[in-house]
C-alpha positions as a printed Julia matrix, in Angstrom:
175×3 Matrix{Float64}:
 24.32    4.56  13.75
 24.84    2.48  10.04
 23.37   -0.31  10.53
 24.02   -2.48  13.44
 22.94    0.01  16.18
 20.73   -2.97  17.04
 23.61   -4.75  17.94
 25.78   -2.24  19.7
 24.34   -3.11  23.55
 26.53   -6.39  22.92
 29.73   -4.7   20.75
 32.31   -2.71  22.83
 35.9    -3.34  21.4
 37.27   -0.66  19.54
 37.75   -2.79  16.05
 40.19   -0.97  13.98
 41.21    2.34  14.34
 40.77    4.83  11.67
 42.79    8.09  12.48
 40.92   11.2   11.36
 42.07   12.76   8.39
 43.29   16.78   8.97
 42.15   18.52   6.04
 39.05   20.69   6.9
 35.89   21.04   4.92
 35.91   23.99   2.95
 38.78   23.33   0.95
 38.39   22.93  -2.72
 40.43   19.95  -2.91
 38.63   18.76   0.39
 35.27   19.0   -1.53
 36.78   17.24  -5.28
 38.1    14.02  -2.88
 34.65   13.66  -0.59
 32.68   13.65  -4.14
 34.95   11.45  -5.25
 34.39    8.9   -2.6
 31.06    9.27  -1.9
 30.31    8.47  -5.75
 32.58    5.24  -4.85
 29.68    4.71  -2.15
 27.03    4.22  -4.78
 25.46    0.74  -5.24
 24.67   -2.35  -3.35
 27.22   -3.01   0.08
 27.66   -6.45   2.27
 29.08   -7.5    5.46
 28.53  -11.2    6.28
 31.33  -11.16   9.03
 31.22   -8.79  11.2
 28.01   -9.46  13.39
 27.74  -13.2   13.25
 24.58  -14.43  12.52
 23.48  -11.49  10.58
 24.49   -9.78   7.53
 24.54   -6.06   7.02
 23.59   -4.45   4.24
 24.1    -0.9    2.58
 22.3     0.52  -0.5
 23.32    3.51  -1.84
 21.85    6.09  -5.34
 22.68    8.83  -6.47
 19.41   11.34  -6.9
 20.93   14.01  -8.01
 24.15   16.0   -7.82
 23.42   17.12  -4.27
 21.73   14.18  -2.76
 22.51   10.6   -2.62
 19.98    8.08  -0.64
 20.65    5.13   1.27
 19.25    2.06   2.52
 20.56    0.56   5.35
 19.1    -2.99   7.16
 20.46   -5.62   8.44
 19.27   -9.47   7.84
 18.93  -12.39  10.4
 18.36  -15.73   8.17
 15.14  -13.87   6.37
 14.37  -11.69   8.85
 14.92   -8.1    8.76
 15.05   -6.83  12.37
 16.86   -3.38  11.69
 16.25   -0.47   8.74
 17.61    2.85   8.5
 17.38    5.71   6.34
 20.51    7.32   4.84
 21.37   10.01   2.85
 24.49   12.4    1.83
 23.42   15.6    1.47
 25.49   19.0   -0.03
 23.77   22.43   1.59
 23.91   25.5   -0.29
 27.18   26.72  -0.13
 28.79   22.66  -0.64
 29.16   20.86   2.64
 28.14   17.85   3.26
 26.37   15.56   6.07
 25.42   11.93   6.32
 21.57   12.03   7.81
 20.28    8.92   9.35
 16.74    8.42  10.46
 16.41    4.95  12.71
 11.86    4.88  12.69
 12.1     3.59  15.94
 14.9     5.66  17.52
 15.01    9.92  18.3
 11.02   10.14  18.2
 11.44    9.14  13.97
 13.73   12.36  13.84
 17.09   12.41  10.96
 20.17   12.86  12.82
 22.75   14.87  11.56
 26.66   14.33  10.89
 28.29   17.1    9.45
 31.45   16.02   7.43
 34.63   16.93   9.6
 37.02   15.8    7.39
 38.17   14.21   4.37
 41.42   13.55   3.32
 43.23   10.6    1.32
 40.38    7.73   0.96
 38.36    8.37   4.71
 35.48   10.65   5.32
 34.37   11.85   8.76
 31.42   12.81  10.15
 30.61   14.18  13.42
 28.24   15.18  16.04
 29.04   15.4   19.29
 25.99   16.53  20.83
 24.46   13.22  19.6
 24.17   10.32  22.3
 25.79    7.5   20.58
 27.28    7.94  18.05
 29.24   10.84  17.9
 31.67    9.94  14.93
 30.85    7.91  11.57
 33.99    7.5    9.19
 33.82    5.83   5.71
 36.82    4.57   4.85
 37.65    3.24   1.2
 39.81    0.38   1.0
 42.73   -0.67  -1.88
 41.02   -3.28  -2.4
 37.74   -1.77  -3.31
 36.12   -2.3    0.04
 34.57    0.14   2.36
 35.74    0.03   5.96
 32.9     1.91   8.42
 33.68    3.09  12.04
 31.21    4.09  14.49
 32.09    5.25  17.67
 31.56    7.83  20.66
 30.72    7.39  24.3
 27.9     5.63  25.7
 25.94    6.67  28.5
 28.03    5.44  30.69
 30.72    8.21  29.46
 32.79    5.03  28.28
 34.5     5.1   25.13
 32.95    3.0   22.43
 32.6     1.68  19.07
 32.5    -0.75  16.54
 33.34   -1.21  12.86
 31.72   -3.43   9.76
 34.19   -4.23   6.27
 31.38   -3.35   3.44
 32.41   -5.84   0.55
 30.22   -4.71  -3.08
 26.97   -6.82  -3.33
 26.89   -9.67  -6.17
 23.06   -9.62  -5.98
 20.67   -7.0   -4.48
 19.03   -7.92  -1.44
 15.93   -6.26  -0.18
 14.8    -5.77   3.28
């Protein structure tokens, strides 16, 4: 998903790897470092390098304590040919999932990743009963940048996946 699903027909290397942290959700101090990092999410995101000739955008709020929205779209010159809906979401009882709705994709539908883990400064979200893809991970940087991962297999049952280096927005854009 994010925001370059557009693009993924034409982006097969594996980028990166980010392992997946151990810790389970659940945990207290599993639940303290995933709020800690998704407030780091909040505000205005950028990746001019990654897809060339496009930039890729992320814009994340907070709403309230158990809900934080996000914009995702990505930018050709001053065209926007791809939006998606975002959110982070804590149920009832404190877990977490990143929801992504794509208008044009899964009849309109949100999409579901339940966090699978989150340990040190990466957070992982999974479904595999999702087509492509099955894993999202966020992973915060030293350097104040957000490294995110998308991957799975395709229909073709071939591993897959792609990843985009979120550097904080000077000025907001708007799709």
């Amino acid at each position: 998903m994010l925001v370059a699903l557009l693009f993924t027909a034409c982006t097969t290397s594996p980028g990166p790897m980010i392992d997946a942290p151990s810790e389970k959700p659940g945990t207290d101090s599993m639940s303290l470092r995933c709020s800690e990092l998704v407030l780091k999410l909040m505000g205005d995101w950028v990746d001019s390098i990654s897809e060339p000739g496009a930039v890729i955008h992320e814009q994340w709020q907070r709403t309230d304590d158990g809900f934080h929205s996000g914009l995702g779209f990505v930018m050709v010159e001053q065209d926007t040919v791809f939006i998606e809906h975002l959110s982070l979401a804590y149920d009832s009882i404190g877990a977490v999932s990143y929801d992504v709705r794509v208008p044009s994709q899964n009849e309109g539908g949100t999409v579901r990743f339940p966090l699978t883990a989150c340990i040190g400064d990466s957070m992982v979200f999974e479904n595999p009963a999702h087509d492509f893809p099955q894993r999202i991970v966020y992973a915060f940087q030293a350097n104040g940048d957000w490294i995110a991962r998308v991957s799975g297999r395709g229909k073709d049952g071939a591993q897959r996946g792609f990843s985009y280096r979120f550097k904080r927005a000077m000025a907001q854009a708007t799709p």
